[in-house]
C-alpha positions as CSV (number, residue, x, y, z in Angstrom):
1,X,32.2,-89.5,111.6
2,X,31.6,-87.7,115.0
3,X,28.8,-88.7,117.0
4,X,27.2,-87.9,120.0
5,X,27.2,-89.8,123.2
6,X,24.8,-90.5,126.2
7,X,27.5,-88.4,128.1
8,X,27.2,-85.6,126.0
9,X,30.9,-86.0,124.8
10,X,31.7,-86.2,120.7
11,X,33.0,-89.3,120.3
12,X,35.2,-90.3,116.9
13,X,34.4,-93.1,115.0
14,X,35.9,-93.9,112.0
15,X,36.2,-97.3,110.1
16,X,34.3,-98.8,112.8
17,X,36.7,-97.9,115.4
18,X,36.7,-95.9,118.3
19,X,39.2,-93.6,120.1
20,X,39.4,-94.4,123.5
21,X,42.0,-92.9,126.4
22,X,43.3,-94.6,129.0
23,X,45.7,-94.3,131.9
24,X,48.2,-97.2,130.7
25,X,51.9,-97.7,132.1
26,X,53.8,-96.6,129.3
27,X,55.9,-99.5,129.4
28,X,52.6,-101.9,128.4
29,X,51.8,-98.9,125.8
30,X,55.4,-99.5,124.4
31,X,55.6,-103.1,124.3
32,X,52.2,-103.6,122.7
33,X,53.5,-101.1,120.1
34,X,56.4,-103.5,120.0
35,X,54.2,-106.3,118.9
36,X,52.1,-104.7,116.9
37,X,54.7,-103.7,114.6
38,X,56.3,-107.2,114.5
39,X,53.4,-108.4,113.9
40,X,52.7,-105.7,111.0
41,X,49.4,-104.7,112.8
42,X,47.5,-101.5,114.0
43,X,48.7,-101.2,118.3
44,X,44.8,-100.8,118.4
45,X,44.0,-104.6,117.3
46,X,46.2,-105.7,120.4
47,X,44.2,-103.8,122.1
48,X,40.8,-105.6,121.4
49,X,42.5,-108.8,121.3
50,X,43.3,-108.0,125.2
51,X,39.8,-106.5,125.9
52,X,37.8,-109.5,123.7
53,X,39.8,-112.0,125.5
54,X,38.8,-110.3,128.9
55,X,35.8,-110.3,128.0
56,X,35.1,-113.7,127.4
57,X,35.6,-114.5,131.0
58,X,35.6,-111.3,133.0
59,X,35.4,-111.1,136.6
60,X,32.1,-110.2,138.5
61,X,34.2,-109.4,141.6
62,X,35.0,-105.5,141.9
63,X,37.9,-106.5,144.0
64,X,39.4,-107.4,140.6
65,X,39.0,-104.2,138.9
66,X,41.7,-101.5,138.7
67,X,40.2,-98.4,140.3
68,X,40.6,-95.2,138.2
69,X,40.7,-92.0,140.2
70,X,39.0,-89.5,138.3
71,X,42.2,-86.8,137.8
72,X,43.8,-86.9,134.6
73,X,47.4,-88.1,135.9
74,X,49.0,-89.8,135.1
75,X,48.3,-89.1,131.4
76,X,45.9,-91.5,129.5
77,X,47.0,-92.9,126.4
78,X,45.1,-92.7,123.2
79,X,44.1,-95.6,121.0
80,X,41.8,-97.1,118.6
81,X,39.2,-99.8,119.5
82,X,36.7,-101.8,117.7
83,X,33.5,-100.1,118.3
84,X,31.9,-104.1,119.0
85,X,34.6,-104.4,121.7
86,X,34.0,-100.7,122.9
87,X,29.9,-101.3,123.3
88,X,30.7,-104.6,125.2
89,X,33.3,-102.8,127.8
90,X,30.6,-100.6,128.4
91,X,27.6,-102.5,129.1
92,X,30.3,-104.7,131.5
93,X,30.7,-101.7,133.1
94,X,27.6,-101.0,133.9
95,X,26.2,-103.9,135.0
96,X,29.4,-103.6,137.5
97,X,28.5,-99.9,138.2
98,X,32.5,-99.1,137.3
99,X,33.7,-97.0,134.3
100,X,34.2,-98.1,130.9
101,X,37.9,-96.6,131.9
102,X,38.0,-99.5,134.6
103,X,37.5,-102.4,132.5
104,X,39.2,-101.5,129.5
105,X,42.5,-100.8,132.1
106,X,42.0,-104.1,134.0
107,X,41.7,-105.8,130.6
108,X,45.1,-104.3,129.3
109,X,47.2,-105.3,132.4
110,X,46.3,-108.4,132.6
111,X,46.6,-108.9,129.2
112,X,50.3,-107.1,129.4
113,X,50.7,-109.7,132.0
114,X,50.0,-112.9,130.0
115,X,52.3,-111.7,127.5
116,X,54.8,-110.5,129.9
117,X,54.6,-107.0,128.5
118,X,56.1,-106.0,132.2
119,X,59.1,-107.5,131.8
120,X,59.4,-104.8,129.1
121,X,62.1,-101.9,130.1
122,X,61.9,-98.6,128.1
């Protein structure tokens, strides 16, 4: 199912899920594909385990948020996200007056961080 945004983009949702793009190091990318797969998961469910559990907590600071510049390079990454987890990213965002982008990126690399996904070498 294809839907239409506020932002005038098509958005895909299917199975309640999201695709969402982000710029993250490849080397957080690879290891959360790592643990996805030994733990015989969609990559996409460690990714709203990392943004929920952001999200419980997150920071009201902008000082703690991963600026985004708005080129597309590095490459953004691709992924699947609970559409729940996705609407809640959002509204963070713009209470915070930052992009979806932003949160979702500050959420991944500090989650890559607890789990020492940086210690990862590909």
């Amino acid at each position: 199912m294809s839907t239409k945004t506020g932002h005038t983009e098509t958005t895909s949702i299917r199975n309640n899920r999201i695709i969402r793009r982000a710029i993250i190091p490849q080397k957080y990318h690879h290891a959360a594909k790592l643990m996805a797969k030994s733990l015989n998961i969609p990559v996409g469910e460690i990714y709203d385990e990392a943004v929920e559990s952001f999200l419980i907590a997150p920071s009201l600071d902008l000082n703690d948020y991963i600026r985004v510049g708005r080129k597309n390079n590095p490459p953004k990454v691709s992924f699947w996200l609970d559409v729940r987890v996705s609407n809640k990213a959002q509204t963070l965002a713009e209470l915070l007056g930052i992009t979806e982008h932003e949160v979702l990126l500050t959420a991944i690399i500090a989650y890559a961080k607890k789990h020492k996904f940086d210690r990862v070498r590909i």
